[in-house]
C-alpha positions as YAML, in Angstrom:
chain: A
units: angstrom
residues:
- id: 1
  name: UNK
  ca: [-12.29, 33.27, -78.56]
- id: 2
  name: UNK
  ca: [-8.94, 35.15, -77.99]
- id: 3
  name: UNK
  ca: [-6.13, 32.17, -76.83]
- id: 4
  name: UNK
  ca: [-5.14, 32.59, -73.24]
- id: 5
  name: UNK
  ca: [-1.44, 32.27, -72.71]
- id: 6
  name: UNK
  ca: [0.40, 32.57, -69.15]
- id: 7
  name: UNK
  ca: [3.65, 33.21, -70.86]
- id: 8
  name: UNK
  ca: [6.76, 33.98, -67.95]
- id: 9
  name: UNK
  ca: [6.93, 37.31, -69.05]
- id: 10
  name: UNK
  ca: [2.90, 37.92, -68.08]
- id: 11
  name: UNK
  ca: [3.01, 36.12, -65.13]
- id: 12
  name: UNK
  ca: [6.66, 37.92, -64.08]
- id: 13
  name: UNK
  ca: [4.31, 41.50, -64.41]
- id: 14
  name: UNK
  ca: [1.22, 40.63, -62.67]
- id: 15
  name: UNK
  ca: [3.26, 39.40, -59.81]
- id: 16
  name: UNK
  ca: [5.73, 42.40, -60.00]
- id: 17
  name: UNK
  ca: [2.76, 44.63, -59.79]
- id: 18
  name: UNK
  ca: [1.11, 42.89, -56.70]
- id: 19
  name: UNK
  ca: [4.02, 43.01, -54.53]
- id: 20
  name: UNK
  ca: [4.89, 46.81, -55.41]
- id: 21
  name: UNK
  ca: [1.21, 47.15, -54.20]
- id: 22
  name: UNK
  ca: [2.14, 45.05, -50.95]
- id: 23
  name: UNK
  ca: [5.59, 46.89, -50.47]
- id: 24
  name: UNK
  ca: [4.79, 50.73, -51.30]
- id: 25
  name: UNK
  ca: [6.27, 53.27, -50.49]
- id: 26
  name: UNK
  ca: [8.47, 51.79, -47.33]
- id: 27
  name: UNK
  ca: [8.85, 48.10, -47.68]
- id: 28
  name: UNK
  ca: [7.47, 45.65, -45.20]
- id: 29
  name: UNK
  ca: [8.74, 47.60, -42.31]
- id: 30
  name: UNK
  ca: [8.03, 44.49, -39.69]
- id: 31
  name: UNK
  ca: [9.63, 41.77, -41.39]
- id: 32
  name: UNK
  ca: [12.83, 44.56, -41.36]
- id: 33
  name: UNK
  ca: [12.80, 44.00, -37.61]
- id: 34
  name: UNK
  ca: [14.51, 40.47, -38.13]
- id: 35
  name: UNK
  ca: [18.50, 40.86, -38.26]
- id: 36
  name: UNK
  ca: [19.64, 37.31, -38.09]
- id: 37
  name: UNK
  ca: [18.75, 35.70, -41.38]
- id: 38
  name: UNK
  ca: [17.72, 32.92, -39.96]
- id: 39
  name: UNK
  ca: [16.70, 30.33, -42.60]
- id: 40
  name: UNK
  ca: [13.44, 28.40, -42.22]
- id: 41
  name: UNK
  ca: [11.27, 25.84, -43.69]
- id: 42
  name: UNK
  ca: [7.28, 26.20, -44.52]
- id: 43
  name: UNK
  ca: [4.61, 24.74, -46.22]
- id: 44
  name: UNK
  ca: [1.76, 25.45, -48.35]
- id: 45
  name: UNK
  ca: [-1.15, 23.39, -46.95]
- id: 46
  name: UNK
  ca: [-4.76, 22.91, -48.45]
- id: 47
  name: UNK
  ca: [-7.28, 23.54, -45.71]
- id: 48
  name: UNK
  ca: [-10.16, 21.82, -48.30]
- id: 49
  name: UNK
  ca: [-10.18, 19.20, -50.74]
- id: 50
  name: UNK
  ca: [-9.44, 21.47, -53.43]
- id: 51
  name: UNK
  ca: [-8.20, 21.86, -57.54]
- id: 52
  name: UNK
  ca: [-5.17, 23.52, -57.11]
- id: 53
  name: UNK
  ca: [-4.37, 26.69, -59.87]
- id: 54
  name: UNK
  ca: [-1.82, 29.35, -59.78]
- id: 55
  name: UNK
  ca: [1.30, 27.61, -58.05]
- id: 56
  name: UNK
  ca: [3.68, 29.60, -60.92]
- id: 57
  name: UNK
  ca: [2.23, 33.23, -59.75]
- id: 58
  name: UNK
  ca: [3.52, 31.74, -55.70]
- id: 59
  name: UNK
  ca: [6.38, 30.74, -56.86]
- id: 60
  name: UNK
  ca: [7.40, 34.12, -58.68]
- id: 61
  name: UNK
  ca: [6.29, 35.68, -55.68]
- id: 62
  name: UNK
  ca: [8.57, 34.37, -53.69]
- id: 63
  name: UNK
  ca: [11.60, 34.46, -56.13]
- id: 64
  name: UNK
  ca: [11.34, 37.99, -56.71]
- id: 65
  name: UNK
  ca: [11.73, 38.41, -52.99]
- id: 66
  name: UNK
  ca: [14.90, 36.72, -52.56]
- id: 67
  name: UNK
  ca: [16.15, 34.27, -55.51]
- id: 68
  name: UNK
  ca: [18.02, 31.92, -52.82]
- id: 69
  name: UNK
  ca: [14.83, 30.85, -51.44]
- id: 70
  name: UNK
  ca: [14.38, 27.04, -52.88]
- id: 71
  name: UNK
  ca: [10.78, 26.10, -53.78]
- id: 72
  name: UNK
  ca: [9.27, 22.66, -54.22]
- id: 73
  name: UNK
  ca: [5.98, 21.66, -55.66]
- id: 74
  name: UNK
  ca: [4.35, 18.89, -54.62]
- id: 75
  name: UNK
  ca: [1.39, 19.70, -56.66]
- id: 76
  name: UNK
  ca: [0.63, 20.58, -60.84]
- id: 77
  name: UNK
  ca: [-1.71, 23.22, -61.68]
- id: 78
  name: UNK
  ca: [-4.84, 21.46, -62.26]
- id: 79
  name: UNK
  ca: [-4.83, 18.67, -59.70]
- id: 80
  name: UNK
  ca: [-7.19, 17.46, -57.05]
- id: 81
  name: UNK
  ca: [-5.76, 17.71, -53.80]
- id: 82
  name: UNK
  ca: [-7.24, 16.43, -50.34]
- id: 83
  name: UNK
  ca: [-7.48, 18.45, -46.99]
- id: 84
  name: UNK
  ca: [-4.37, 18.62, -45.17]
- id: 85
  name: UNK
  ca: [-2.62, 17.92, -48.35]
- id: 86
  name: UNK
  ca: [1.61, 19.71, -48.90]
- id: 87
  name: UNK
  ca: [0.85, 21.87, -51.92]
- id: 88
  name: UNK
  ca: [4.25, 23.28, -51.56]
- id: 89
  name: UNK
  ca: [7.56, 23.69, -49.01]
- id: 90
  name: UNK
  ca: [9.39, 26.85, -49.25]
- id: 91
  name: UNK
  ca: [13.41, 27.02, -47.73]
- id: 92
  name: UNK
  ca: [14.84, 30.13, -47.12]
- id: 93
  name: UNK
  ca: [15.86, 33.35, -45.03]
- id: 94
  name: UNK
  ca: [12.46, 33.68, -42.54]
- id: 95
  name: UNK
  ca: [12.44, 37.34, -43.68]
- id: 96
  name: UNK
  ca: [11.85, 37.03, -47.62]
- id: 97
  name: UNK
  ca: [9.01, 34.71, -46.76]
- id: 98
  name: UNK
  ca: [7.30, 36.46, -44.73]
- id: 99
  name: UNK
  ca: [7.56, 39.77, -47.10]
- id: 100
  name: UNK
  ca: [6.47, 37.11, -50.12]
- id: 101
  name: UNK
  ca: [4.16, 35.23, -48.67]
- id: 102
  name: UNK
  ca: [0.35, 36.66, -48.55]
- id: 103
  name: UNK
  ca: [0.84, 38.02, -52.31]
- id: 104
  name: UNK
  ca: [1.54, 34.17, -53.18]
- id: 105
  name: UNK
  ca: [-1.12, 33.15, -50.98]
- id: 106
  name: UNK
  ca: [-3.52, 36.02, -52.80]
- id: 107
  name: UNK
  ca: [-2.70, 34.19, -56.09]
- id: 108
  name: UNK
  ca: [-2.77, 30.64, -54.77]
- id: 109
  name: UNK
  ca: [-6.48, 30.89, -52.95]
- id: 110
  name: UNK
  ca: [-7.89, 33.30, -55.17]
- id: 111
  name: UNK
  ca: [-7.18, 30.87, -58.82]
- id: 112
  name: UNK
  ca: [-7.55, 27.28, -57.09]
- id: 113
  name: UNK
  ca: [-10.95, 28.82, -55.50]
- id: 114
  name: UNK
  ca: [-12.25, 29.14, -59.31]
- id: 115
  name: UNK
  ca: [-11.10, 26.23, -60.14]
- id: 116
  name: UNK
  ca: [-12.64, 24.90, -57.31]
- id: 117
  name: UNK
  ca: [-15.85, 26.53, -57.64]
- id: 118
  name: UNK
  ca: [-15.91, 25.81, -61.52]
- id: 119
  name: UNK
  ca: [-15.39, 21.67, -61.22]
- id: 120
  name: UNK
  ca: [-18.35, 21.92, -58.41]
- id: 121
  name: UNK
  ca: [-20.94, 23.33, -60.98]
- id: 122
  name: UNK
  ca: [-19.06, 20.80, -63.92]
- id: 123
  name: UNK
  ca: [-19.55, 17.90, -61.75]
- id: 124
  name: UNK
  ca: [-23.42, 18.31, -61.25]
- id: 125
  name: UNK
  ca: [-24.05, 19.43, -64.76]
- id: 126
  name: UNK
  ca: [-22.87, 16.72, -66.25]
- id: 127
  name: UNK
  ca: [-20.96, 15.79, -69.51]
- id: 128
  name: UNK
  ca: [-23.36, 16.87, -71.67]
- id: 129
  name: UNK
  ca: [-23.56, 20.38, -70.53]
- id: 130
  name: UNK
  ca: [-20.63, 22.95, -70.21]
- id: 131
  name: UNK
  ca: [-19.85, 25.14, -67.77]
- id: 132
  name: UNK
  ca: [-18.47, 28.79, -69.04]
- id: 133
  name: UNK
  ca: [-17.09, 31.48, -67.15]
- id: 134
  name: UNK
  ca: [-18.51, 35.42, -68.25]
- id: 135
  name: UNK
  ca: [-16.78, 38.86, -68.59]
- id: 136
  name: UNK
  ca: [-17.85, 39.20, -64.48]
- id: 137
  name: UNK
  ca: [-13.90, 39.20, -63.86]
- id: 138
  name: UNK
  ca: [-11.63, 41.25, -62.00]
- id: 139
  name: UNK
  ca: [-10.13, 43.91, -63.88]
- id: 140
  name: UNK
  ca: [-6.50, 43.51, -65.43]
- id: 141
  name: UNK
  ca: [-7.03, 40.16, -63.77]
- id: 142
  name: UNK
  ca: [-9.23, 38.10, -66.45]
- id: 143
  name: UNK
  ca: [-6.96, 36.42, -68.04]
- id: 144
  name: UNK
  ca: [-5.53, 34.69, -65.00]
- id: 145
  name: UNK
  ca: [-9.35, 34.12, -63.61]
- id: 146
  name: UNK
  ca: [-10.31, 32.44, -67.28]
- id: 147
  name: UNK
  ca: [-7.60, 30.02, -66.70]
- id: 148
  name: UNK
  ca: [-8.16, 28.51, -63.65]
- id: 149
  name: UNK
  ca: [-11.97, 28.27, -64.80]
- id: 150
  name: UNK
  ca: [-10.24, 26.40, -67.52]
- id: 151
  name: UNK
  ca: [-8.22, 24.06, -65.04]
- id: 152
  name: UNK
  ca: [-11.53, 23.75, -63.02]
- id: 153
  name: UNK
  ca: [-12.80, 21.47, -66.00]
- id: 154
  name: UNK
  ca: [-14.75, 24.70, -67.23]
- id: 155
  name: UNK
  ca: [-15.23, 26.42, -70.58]
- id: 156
  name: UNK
  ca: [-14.35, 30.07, -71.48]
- id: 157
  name: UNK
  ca: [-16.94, 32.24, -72.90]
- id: 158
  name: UNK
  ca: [-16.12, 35.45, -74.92]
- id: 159
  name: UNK
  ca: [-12.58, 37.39, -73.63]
- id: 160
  name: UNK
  ca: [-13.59, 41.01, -74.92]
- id: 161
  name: UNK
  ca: [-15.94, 42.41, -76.46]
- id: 162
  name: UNK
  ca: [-14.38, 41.83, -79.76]
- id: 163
  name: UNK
  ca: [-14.75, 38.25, -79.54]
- id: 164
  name: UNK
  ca: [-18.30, 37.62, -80.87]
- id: 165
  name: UNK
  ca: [-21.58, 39.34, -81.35]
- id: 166
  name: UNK
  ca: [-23.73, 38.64, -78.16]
- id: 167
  name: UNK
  ca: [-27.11, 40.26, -78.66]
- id: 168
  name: UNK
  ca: [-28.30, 41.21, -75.14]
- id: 169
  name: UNK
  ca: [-31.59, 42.23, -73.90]
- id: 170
  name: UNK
  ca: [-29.83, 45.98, -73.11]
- id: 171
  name: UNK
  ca: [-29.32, 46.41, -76.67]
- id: 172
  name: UNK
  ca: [-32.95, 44.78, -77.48]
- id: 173
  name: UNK
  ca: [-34.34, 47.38, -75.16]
- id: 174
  name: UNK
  ca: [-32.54, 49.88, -77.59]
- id: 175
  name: UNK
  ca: [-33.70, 48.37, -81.04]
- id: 176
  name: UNK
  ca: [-35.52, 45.80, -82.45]
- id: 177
  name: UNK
  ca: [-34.38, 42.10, -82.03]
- id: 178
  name: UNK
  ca: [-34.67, 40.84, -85.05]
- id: 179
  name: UNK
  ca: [-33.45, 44.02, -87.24]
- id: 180
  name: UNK
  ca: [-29.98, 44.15, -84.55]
- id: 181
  name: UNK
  ca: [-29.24, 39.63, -85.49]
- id: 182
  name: UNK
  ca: [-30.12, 40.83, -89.31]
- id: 183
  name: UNK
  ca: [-27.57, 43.42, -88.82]
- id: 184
  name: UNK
  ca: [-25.42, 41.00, -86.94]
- id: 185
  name: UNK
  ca: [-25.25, 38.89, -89.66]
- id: 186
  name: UNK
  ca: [-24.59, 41.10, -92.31]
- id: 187
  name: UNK
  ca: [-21.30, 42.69, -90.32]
- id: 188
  name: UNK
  ca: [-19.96, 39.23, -88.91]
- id: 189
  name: UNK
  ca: [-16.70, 39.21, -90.57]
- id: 190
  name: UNK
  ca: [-16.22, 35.14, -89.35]
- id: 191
  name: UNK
  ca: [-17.27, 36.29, -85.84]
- id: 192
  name: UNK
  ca: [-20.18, 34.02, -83.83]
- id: 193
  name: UNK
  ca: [-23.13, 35.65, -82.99]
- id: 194
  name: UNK
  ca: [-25.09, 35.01, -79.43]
- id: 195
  name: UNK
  ca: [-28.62, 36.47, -79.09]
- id: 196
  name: UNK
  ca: [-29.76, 36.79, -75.37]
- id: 197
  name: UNK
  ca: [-33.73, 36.28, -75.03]
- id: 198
  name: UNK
  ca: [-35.79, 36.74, -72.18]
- id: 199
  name: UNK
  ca: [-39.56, 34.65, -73.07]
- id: 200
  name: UNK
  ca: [-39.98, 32.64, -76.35]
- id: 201
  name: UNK
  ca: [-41.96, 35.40, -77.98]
- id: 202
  name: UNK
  ca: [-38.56, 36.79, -78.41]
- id: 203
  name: UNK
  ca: [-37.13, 33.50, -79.43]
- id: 204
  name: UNK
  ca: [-39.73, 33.08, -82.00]
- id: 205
  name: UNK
  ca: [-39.02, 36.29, -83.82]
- id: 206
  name: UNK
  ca: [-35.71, 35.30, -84.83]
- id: 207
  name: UNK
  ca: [-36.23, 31.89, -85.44]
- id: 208
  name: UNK
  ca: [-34.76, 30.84, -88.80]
- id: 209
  name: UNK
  ca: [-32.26, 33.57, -89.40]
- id: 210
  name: UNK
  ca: [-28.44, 32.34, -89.48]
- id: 211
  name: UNK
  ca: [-26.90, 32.60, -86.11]
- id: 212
  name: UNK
  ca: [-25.44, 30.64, -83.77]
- id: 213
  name: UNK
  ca: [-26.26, 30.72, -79.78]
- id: 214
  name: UNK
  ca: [-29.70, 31.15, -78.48]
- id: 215
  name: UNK
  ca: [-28.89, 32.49, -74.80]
- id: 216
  name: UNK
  ca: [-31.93, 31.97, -72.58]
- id: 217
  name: UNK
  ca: [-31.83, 34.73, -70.26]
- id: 218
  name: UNK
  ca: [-33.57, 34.45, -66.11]
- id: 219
  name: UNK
  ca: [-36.19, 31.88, -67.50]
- id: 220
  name: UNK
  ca: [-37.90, 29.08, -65.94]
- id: 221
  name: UNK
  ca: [-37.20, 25.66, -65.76]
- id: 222
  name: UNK
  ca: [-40.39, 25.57, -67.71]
- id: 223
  name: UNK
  ca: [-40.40, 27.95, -69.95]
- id: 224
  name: UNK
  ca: [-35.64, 27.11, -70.62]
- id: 225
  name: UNK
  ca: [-37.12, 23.52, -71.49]
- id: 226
  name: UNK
  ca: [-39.73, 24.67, -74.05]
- id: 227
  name: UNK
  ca: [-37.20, 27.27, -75.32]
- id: 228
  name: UNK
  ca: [-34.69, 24.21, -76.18]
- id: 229
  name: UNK
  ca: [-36.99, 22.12, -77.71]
- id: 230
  name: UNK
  ca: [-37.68, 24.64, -80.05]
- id: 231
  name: UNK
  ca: [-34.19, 25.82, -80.78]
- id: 232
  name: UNK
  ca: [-31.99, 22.71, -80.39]
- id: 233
  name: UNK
  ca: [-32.11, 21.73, -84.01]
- id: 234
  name: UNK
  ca: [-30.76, 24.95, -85.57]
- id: 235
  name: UNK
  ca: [-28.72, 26.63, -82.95]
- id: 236
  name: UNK
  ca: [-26.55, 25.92, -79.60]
- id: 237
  name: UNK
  ca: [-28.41, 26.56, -76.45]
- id: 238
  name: UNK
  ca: [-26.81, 28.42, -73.70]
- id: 239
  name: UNK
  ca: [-28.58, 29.73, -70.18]
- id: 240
  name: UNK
  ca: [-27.71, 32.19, -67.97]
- id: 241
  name: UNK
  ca: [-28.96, 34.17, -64.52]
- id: 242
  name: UNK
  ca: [-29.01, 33.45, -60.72]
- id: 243
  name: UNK
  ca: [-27.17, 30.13, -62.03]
- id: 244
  name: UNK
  ca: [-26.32, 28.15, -57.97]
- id: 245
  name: UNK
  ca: [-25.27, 24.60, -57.23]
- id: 246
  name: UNK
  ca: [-28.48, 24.42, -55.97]
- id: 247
  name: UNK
  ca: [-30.60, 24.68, -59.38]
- id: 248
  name: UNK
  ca: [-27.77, 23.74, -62.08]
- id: 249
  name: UNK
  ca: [-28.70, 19.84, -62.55]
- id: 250
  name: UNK
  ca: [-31.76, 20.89, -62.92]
- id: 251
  name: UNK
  ca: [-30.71, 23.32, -65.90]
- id: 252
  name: UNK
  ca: [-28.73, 20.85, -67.30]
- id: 253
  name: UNK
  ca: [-31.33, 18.73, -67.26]
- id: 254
  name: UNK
  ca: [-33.48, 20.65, -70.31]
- id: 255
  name: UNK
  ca: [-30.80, 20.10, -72.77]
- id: 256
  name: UNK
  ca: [-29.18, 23.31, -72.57]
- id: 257
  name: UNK
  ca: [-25.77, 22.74, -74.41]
- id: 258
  name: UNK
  ca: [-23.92, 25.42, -71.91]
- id: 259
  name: UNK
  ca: [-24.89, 26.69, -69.20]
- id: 260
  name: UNK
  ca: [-22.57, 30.32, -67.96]
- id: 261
  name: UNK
  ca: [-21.79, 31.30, -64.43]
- id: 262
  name: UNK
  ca: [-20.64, 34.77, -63.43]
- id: 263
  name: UNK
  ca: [-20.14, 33.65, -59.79]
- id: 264
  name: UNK
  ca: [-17.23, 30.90, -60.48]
- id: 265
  name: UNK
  ca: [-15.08, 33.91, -61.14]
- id: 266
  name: UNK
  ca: [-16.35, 35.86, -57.80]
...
């Protein structure tokens, strides 16, 4: 899969871009009511227990505002924080923090709520089992949303469709399943191949040929068990589809080697 890298430059843009959304055309024309620069203090507080992801996008939120206003984390990216817990105090002119503060607070909830969301499903499935995060991301914004899945103790799937060959059952509805991972396998070029199936009729047409993820697709806790007895010696198991908090032990419990969730990056 493609690296992920928050480099300052990346994270400088993304916030540049979100306050020129915040700002356009005339500036936060309320905030402009305050004429006496009067300097405060305020702090970042978690209202849950919480994993805590995105505290550099704040902080260049706020320091493109005004670079006198003084920052300090309490907290690292990554890090398990209680309710009522100081993520951060923020010093400065009361005017730049207002202007500064919900596009900080955008990038602050929005990241630590997938990593939040992400350990939840990690912690009930287990250490066997991971937990990976789709291409069900917000646009321009999956690179940001893949790490905090990754901070949230999760695993990143595919980042593009160039990544790897994943086989699913639009394409099958298209072609022939076992002709499209034949295919697949002569055009691989290094790449991994995934092949989504739906029942274990499917499975068992393309049993034996050389790939390397069986995806189990919507299917029973039944039927998901059967499917990894009979593929867990030749390829990795992965399911998928209406995965909740509610039924994910349970998954986890068939011996599914991953298990991915579109909703931890909701």
């Amino acid at each position: 899969m493609s690296k992920i890298k928050l480099s300052k430059s990346f994270i400088n843009d993304r916030v540049k871009l979100a306050l020129a959304e915040d700002l356009y055309p005339d500036g936060d024309v309320t905030s402009d009511l305050l004429q006496n620069n009067k300097i405060v203090t305020a702090k970042i507080i978690s209202n849950q227990k919480a994993i805590i992801a995105g505290l550099s996008f704040a902080k260049q939120a706020f320091a493109k505002i005004d670079n006198k206003v003084k920052i300090l984390i309490k907290k690292k990216d990554g890090s398990q924080v209680s309710k009522g817990a100081v993520i951060a105090i923020i010093k400065g002119k009361a005017s730049s923090i207002f202007i500064a503060e919900r596009v900080a607070l955008n990038f602050l909830s929005h990241l630590s709520g997938i990593a939040t969301k992400t350990n939840e499903f990690v912690k009930l499935a287990g250490k066997k089992t991971k937990i990976c995060c789709t291409r069900k991301t917000i646009p321009n914004l999956r690179v940001i949303q893949k790490y905090a899945v990754k901070l949230g103790g999760g695993t990143n799937h595919r980042f593009n469709l160039s990544d790897e060959f994943l086989i699913k059952d639009n394409h099958i509805a298209s072609s022939n399943i076992r002709e499209l991972v034949i295919m697949a396998i002569k055009n691989k070029r290094g790449k991994k191949i995934t092949v989504e199936v739906d029942n274990l009729n499917q499975l068992k047409k393309i049993m034996g040929l050389k790939f390397n993820t069986v995806l189990f697709d919507n299917m029973s806790i039944k039927n998901l068990r059967a499917g990894v007895k009979l593929a867990k010696k030749y390829y990795e198991t992965e399911a998928s589809g209406n995965i909740s908090l509610k039924r994910v032990k349970s998954i986890a419990a068939t011996g599914v080697n991953r298990i991915s969730v579109g909703s931890i990056t909701h």
